[in-house]
C-alpha positions as a Markdown table, in Angstrom:
| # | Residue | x | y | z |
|---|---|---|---|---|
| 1 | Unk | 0.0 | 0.0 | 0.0 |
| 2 | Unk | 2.4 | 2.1 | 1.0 |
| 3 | Unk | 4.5 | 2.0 | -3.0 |
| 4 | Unk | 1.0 | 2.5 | -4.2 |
| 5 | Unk | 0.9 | 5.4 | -2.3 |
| 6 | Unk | 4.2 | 6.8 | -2.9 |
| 7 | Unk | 3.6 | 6.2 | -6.8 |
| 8 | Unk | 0.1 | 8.5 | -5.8 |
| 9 | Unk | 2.5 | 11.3 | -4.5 |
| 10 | Unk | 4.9 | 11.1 | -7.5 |
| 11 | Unk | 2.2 | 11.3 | -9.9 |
| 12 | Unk | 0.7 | 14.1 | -8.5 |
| 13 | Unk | 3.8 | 15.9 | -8.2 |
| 14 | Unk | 4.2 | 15.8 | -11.9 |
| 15 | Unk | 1.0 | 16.5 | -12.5 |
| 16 | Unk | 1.0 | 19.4 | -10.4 |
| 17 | Unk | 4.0 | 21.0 | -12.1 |
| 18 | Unk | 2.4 | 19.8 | -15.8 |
| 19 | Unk | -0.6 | 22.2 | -14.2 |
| 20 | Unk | 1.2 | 24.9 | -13.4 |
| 21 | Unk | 3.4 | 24.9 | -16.7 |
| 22 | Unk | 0.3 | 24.9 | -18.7 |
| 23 | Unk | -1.1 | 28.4 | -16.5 |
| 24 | Unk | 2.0 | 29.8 | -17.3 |
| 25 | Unk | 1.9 | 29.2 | -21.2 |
| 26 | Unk | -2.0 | 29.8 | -21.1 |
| 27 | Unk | -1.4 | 32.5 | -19.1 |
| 28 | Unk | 1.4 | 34.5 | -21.8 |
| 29 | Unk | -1.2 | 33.3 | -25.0 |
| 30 | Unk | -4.4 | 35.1 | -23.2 |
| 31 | Unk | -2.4 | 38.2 | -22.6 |
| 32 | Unk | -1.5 | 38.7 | -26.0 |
| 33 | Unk | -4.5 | 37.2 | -27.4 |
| 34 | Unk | -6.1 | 40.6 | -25.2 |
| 35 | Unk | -3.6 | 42.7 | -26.5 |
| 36 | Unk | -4.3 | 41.5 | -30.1 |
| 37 | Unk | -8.5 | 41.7 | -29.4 |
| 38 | Unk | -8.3 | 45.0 | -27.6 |
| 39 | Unk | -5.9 | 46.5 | -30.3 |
| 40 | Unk | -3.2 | 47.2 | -27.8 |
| 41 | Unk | -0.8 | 45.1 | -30.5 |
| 42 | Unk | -1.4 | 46.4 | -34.3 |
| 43 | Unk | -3.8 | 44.3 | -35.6 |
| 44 | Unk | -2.8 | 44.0 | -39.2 |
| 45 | Unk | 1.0 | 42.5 | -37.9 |
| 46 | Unk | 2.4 | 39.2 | -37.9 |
| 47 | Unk | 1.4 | 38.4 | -34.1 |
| 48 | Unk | -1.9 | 39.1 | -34.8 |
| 49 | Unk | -2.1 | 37.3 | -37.7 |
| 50 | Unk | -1.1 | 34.4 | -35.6 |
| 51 | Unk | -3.5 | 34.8 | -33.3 |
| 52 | Unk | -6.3 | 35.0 | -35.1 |
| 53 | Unk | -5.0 | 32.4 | -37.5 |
| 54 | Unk | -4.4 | 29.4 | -34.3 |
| 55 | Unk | -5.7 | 30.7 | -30.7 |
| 56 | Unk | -9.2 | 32.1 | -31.9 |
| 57 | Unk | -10.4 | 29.4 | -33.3 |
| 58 | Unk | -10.1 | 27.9 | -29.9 |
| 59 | Unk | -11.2 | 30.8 | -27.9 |
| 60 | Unk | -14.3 | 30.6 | -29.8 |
| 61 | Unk | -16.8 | 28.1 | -27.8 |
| 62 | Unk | -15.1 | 30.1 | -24.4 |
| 63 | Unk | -16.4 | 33.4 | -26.4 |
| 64 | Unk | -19.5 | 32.3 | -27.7 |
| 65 | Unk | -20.5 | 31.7 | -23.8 |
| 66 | Unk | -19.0 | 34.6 | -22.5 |
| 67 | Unk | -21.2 | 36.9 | -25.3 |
| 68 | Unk | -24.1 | 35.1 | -23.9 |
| 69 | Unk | -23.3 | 35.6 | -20.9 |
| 70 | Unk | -23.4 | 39.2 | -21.2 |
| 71 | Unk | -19.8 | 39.6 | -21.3 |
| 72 | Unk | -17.3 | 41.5 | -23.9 |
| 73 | Unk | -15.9 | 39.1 | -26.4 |
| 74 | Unk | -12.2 | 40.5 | -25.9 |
| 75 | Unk | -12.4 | 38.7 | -22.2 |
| 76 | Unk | -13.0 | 35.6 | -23.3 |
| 77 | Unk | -8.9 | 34.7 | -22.7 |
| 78 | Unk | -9.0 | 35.5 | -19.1 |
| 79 | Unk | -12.1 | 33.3 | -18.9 |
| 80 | Unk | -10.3 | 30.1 | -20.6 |
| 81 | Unk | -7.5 | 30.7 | -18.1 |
| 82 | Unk | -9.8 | 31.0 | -15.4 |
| 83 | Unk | -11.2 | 27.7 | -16.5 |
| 84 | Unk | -8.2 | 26.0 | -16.4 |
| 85 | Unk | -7.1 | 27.2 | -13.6 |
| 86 | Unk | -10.0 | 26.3 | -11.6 |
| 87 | Unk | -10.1 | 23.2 | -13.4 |
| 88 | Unk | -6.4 | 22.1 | -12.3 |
| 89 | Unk | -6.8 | 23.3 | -8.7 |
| 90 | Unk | -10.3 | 20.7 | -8.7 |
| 91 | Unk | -8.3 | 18.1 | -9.9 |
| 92 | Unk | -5.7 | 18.0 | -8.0 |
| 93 | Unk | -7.5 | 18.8 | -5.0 |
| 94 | Unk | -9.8 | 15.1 | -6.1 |
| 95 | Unk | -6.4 | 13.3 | -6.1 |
| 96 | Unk | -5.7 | 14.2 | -2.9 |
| 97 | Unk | -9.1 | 13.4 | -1.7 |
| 98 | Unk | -9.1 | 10.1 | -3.2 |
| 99 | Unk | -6.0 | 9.8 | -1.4 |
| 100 | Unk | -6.8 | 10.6 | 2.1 |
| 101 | Unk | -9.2 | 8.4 | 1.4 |
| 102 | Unk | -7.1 | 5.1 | 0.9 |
| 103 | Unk | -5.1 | 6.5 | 3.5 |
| 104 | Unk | -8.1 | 6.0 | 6.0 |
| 105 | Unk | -9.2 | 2.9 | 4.6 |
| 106 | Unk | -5.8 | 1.1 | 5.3 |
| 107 | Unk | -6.0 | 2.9 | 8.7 |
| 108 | Unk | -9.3 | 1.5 | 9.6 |
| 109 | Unk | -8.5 | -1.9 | 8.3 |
| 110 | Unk | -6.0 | -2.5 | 10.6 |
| 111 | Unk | -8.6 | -2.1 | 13.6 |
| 112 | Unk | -10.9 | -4.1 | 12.2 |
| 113 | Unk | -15.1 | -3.6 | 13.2 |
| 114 | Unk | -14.2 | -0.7 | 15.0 |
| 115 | Unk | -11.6 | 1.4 | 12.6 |
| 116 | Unk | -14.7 | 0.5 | 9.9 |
| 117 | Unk | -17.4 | 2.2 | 12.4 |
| 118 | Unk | -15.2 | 5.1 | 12.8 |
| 119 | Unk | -14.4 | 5.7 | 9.5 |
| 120 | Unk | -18.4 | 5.3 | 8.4 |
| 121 | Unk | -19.1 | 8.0 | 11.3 |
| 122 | Unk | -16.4 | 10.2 | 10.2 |
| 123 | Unk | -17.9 | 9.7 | 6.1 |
| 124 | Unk | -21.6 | 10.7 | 7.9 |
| 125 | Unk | -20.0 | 13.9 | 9.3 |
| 126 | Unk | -18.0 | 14.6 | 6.2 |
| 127 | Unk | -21.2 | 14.7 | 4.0 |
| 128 | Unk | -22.6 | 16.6 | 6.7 |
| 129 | Unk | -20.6 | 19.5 | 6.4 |
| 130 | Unk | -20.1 | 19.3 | 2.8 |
| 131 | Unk | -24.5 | 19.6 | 2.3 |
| 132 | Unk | -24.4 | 22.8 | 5.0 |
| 133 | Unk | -21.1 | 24.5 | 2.7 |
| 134 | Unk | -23.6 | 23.6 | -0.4 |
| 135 | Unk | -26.8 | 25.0 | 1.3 |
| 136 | Unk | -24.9 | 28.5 | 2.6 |
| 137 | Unk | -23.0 | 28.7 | -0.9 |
| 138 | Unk | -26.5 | 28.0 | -2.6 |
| 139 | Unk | -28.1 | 30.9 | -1.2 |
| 140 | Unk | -25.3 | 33.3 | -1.4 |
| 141 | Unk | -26.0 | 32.6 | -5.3 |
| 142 | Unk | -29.8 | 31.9 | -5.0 |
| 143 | Unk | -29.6 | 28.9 | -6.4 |
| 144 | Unk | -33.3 | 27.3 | -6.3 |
| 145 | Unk | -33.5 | 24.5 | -3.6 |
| 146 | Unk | -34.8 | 22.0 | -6.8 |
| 147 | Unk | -32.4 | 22.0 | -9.0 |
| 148 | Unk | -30.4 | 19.3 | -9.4 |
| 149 | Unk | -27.4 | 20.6 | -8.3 |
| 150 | Unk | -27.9 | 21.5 | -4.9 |
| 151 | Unk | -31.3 | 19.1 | -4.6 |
| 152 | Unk | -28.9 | 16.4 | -2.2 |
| 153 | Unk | -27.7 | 18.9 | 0.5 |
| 154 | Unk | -31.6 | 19.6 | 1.0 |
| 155 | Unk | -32.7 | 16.0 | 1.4 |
């Protein structure tokens, strides 16, 4: 177990630093794709060129949403990398949930009925506090009680 885990850390170590490395390049491409969509960069040069030639064509479904939204199409870059940023910091924070999780499971194994009972009570509690952090969060943003989303952490 304990190789299994250390194999868990490595991976996320590397996957961490793939993370940041792809903020960092995502993070340079936005600000000139902004400079390039808010004319700060001439428009008619080779960088823009670029830009609307390889990164728009990506940015488009991120822009399409953001227009929706109500938003300005030139803001659509910060959104992307506010995506993936979100969406690395999720991740990563699920690895290392799923791994406190093996880590109490090979905890309570080795105290066999009880370690089970207290890791079920301390599962009850967890779910606990995670369907009061939904309910507050939920009406901070007025999210209706019914939909699906939030629908658990009233049951």
């Amino acid at each position: 177990m304990t190789s299994f885990l250390l194999a868990l850390d490595s991976i996320r170590g590397v996957l961490s630093t793939a993370f940041f490395a792809a903020g960092v390049v995502l993070a340079v491409v936005c600000a000139a794709d902004w400079m390039v969509r808010t004319r700060r960069i001439n428009p008619f040069g080779k960088v823009a060129r670029f830009f609307r030639q390889s990164v728009e064509p990506l940015m488009a479904p991120v822009e399409r949403r953001v227009v929706r939204a109500g938003g300005l199409p030139s803001s659509a870059p910060w959104w992307s990398l506010a995506a993936v940023v979100f969406g690395g910091i999720v991740f990563l924070s699920l690895l290392d949930f799923v791994r406190g999780q093996l880590v109490g499971i090979a905890y309570a194994s080795q105290f066999g009925s009880r370690g089970v009972l207290r890791l079920l009570v301390s599962w009850t509690f967890t779910v606990l506090r995670m369907a009061i952090i939904v309910r507050v969060i939920s009406s901070w943003v007025r999210i209706s009680p019914y939909s699906p989303w939030v629908r658990w952490a009233f049951v």
